[in-house]
ROZA-436822 format. One record per residue: x, y, z of N, C-alpha, C in turn. Coordinates in steps of 0.2 Angstrom, whole numbers, plus 2048, in hexadecimal, padded with zeros to 3 digits. Layout:
% ROZA-436822
XYZXYZXYZ ...
END
This chain:
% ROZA-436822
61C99122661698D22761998622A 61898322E61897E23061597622F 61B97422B61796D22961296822E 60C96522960996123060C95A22E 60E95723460F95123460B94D234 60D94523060B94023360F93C232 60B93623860F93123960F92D234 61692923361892722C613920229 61191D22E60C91922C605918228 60391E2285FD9222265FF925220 5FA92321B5F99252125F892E215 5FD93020E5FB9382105F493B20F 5EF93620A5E993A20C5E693220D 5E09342145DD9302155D4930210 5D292820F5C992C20C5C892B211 5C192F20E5BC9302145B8929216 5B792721B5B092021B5AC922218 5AB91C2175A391A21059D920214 59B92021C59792321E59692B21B 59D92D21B59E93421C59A936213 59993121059693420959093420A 58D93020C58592E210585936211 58793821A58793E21A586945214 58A94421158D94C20E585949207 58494420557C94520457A946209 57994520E572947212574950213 57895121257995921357795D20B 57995820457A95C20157195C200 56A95720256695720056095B204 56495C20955E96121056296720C 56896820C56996F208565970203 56496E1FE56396E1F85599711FB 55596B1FD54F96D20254D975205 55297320955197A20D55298020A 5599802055589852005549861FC 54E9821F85479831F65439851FA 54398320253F98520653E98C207 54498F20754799620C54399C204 5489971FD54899D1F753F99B1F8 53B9981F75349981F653299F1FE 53599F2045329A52085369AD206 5399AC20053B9B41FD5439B41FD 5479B120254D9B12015519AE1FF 5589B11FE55D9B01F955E9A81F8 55E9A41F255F99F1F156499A1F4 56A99D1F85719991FB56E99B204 56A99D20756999E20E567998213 56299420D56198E20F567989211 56998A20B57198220B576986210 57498C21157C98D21557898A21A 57198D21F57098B224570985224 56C97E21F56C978222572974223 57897721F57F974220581978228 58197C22B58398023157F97B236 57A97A23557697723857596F23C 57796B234578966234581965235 58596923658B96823958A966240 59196224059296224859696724B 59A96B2495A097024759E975246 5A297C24859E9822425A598223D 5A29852395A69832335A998D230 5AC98C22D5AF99522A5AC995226 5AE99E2235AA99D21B5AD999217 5B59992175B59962105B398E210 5B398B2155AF9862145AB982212 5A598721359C98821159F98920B 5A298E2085A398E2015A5988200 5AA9842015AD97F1FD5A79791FD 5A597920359F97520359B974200 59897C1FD59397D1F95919801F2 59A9801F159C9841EB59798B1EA 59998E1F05989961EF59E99A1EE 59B9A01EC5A19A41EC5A29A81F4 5AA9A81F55AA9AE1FC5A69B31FB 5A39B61F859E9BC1F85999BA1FB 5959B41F65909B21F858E9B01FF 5919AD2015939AA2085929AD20C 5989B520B5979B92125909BE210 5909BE20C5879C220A5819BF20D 5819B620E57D9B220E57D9B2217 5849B12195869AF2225839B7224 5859BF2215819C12265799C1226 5769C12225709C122156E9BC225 56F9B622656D9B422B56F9B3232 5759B52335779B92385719C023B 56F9C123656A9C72395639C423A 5629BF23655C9BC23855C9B823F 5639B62435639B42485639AD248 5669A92415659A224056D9A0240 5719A42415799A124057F9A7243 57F9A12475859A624C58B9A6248 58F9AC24A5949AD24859B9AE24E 5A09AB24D5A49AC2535AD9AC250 5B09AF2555B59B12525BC9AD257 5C19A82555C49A12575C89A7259 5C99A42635CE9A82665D59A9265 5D89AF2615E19AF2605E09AD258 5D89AD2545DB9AE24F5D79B124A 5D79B22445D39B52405CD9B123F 5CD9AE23D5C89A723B5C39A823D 5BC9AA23B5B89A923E5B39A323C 5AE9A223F5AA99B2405A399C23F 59E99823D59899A23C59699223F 59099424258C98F244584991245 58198C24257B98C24157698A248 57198D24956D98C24F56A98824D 56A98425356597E25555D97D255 55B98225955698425A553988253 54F98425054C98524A54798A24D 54298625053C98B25053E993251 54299325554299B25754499F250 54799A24D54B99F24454499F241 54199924153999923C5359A0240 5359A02455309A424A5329AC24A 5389AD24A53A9B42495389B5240 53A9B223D53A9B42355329B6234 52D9B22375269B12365259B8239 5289B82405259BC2445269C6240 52C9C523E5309CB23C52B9CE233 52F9C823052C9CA2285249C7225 5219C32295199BF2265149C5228 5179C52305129C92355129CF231 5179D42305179D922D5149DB226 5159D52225109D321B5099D321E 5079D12214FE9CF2224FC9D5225 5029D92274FF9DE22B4FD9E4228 5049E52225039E921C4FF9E8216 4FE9E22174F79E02124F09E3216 4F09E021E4E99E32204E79E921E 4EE9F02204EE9F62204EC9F9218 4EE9F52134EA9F820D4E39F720B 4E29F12104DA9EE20F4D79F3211 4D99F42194D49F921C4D49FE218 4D9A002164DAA082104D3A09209 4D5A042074D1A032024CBA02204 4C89FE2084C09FF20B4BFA0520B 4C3A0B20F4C1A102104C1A1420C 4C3A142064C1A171FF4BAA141FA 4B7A101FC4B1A0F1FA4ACA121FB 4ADA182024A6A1C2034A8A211FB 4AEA221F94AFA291F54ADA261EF 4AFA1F1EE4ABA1B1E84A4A1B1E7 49FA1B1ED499A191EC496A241E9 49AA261EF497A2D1ED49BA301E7 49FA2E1E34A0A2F1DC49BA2D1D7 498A281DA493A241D5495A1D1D0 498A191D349BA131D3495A101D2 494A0B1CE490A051CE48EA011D6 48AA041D8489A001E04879FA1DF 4859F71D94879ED1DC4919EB1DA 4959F01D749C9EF1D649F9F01DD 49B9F51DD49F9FA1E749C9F21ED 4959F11EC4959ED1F04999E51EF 49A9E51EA49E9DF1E84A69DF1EB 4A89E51EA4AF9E51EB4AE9E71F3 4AA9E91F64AB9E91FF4A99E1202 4A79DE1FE4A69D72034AE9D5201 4B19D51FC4B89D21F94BB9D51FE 4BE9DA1FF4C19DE2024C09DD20B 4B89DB20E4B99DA2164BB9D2215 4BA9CF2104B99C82114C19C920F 4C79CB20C4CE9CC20C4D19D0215 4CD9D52174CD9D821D4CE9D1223 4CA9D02234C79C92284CC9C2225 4CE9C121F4D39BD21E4DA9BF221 4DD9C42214E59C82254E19C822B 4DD9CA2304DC9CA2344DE9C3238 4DB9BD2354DC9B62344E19B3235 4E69B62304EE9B422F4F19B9233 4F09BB2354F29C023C4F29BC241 4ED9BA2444EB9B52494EC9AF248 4EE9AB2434F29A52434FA9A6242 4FE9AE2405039AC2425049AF24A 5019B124E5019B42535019AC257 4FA9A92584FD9A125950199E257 50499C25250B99925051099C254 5129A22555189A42575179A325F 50F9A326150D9A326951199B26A 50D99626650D99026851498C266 51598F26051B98825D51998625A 51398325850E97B25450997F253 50797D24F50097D2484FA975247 4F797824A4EF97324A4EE973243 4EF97123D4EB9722374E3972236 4E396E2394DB96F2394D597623C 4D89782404D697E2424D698323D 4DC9842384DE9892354DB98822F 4DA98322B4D497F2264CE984229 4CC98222C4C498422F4C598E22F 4CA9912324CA9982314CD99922B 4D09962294CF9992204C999921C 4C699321D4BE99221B4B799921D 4BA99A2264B89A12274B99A7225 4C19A92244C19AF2214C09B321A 4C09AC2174BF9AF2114B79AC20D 4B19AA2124AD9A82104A69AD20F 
END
């Protein structure tokens, strides 16, 4: 291995500027953030911190430094890097002539928000509509088994008033993914609608 030199005037190790502590808070606390954010949408509790440190780097960085960064283990790390590598939020790249490879997180937020909504919310609202409908159409067999018809009537307003709710959040993720931005007002008013 080859010794790294330096010149004889320079302390072997230098600190870091006072800035650079500022920083590595401002990393450790959007990590921390975003890792609540990500685990509150169902996923793994370290996908967020790896992403906001890839993210807020200037650099792409290896695994083992995400690890040392964020006190993960190697496993975790590369369990965490491909899973988001398949969500399409962190590139992966391999340093020419050597092993190393590199991880860098994209820029472009919306499209990681946008695919995630589009791929796994869209298909939640859609697998919910699908049992609503289901279930509606098992109250004709209800009524003519001899269900209490003010029960059967009760539970079909619940049910198209849940129908018409997915239908709802179908069409407000449909616009989010179309547009980018969210009016909150508008969407106050069709929630007021679909479940009233």
């Amino acid at each position: 291995m080859t010794p790294v030199l330096r010149p004889p005037d320079l302390p072997r190790t230098v600190p870091p500027p006072p800035g650079d502590g500022i920083l590595d808070d401002i990393e450790d606390r959007l990590c921390a953030i975003v890792g609540d954010f990500i685990r509150f949408w169902g996923f793994g509790p370290h996908s967020g911190r790896v992403w906001a440190l890839l993210y807020l780097n200037p650099r792409p960085l290896s695994a083992p430094e995400i690890g040392r960064r964020l006190r993960m283990s190697a496993g975790s790390v590369s369990q965490t890097l491909r899973l988001l590598q398949r969500w399409g939020v962190v590139r992966r790249f391999r340093v020419p002539g050597r092993k190393l490879v590199l991880n860098m997180g994209t820029a472009d937020v919306w499209t990681s928000v946008s695919r995630v909504l589009g791929e796994r919310e869209a298909r939640m609202v859609r697998d919910a509509a699908a049992v609503v409908r289901e279930l509606i159409e098992t109250l004709p067999a209800a009524r003519a088994g001899g269900a209490d018809p003010t029960r059967v009537a009760h539970v079909e307003r619940r049910l198209r008033a849940l129908g018409r709710l997915t239908r709802t959040a179908r069409a407000i993720l449909d616009a989010i993914l179309a547009a980018g931005k969210l009016d909150v007002g508008p969407l106050r008013r069709m929630m007021r609608l679909a479940v009233g």
